[in-house]
C-alpha positions as CSV (number, residue, x, y, z in Angstrom):
1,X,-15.1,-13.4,-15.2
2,X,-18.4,-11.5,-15.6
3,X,-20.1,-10.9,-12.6
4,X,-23.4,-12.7,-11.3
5,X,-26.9,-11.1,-10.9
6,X,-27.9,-10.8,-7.7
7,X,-31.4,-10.2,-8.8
8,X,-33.9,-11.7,-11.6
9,X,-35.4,-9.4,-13.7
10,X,-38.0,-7.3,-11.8
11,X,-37.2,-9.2,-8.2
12,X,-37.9,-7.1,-5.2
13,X,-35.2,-6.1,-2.9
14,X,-35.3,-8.2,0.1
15,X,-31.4,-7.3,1.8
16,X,-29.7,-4.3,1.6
17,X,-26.7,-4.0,-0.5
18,X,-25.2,-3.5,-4.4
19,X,-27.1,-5.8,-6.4
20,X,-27.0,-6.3,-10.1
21,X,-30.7,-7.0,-12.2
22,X,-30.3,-9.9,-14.7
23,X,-31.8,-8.2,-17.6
24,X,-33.5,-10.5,-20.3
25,X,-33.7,-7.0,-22.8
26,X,-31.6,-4.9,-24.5
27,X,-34.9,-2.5,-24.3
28,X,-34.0,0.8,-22.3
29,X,-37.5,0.9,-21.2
30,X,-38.4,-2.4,-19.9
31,X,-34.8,-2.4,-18.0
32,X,-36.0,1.3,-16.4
33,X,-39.7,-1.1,-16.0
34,X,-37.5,-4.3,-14.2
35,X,-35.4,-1.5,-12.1
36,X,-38.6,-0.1,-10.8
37,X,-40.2,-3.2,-9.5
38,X,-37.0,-4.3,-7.3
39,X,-38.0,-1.4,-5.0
40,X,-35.3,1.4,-6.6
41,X,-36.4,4.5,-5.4
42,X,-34.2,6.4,-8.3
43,X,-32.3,5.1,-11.5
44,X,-28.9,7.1,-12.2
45,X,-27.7,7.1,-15.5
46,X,-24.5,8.4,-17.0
47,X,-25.8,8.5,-21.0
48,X,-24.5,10.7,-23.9
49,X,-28.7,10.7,-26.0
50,X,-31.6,11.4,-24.6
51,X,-33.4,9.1,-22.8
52,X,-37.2,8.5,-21.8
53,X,-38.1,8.2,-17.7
54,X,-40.0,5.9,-15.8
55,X,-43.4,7.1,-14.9
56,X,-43.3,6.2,-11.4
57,X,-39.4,6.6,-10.6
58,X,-37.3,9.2,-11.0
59,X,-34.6,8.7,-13.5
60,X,-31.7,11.4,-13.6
61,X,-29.3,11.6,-16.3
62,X,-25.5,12.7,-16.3
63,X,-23.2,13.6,-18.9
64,X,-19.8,14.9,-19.8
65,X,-19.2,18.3,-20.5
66,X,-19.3,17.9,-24.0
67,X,-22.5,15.6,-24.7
68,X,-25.1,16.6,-27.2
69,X,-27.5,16.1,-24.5
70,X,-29.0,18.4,-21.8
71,X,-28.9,15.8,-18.6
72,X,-30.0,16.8,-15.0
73,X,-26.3,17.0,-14.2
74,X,-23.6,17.7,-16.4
75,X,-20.4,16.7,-15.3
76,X,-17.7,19.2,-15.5
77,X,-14.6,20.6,-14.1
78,X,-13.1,18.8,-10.6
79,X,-14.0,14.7,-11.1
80,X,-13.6,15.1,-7.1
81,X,-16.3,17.7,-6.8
82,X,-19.0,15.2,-8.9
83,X,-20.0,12.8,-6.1
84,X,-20.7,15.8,-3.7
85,X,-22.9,17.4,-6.9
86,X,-24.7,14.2,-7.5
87,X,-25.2,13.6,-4.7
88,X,-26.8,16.7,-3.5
89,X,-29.2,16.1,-7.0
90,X,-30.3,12.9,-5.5
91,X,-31.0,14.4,-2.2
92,X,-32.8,17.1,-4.0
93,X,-34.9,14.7,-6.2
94,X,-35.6,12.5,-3.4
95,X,-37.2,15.6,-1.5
96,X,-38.9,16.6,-4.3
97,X,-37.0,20.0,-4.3
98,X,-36.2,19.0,-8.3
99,X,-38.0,17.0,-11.3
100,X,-35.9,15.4,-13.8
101,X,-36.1,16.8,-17.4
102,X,-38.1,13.3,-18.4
103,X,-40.8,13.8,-16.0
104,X,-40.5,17.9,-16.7
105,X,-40.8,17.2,-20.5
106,X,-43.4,14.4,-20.0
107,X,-41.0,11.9,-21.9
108,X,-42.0,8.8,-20.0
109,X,-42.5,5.2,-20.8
110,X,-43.2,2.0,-19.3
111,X,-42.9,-1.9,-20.5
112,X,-42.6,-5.3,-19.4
113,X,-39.9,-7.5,-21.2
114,X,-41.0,-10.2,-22.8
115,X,-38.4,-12.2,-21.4
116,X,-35.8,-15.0,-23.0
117,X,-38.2,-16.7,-24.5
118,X,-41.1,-13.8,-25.5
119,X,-42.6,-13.5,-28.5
120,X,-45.6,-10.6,-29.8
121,X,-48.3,-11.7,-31.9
């Protein structure tokens, strides 16, 4: 069985905890937009392409040894060593002692979802 959201799409935070974010989007940047307005102070992702950043939360990328990416954190060598390495990039980020590449590089972007039901005219 799949599990639940926790969250609608874009729903503020009101207990601590791991929560999943229904998302209504297959749209990187309007799930980076409904991430945001829960509250996240930073967005993690593990991604093998480039990706575009939020412009109000930071967004740090991982990736394996091998991607054809540059991420914030490339993740080689001990698997054990990687949580102490991200997190120490978190900590970092969160003091402002580093700026992901996106917001370095200016590769931002922000949208709201149109939802289940949205159209554009």
């Amino acid at each position: 069985e799949s599990p639940q959201p926790s969250l609608a799409y874009g729903q503020a935070i009101d207990a601590p905890g791991f929560h999943l974010m229904e998302t209504p989007t297959h749209h990187w940047t309007e799930t980076l937009t409904g991430l945001g307005a829960t509250g996240a102070a930073l967005i993690l992702a593990h991604t093998s392409q480039p990706r575009p950043g939020h412009p109000f939360i930071p967004l740090l990328t991982l990736a394996d040894a091998d991607a054809p990416v540059t991420p914030d954190l490339r993740l080689r060598g001990d698997p054990v060593k990687w949580v102490q390495r991200i997190g120490q990039k978190v900590a970092q980020t969160l003091r402002g002692d580093y700026q992901p590449h996106a917001l370095e590089q200016n590769n931002v972007d922000f949208q709201l979802t149109r939802g289940w039901l949205g159209i554009s005219t």
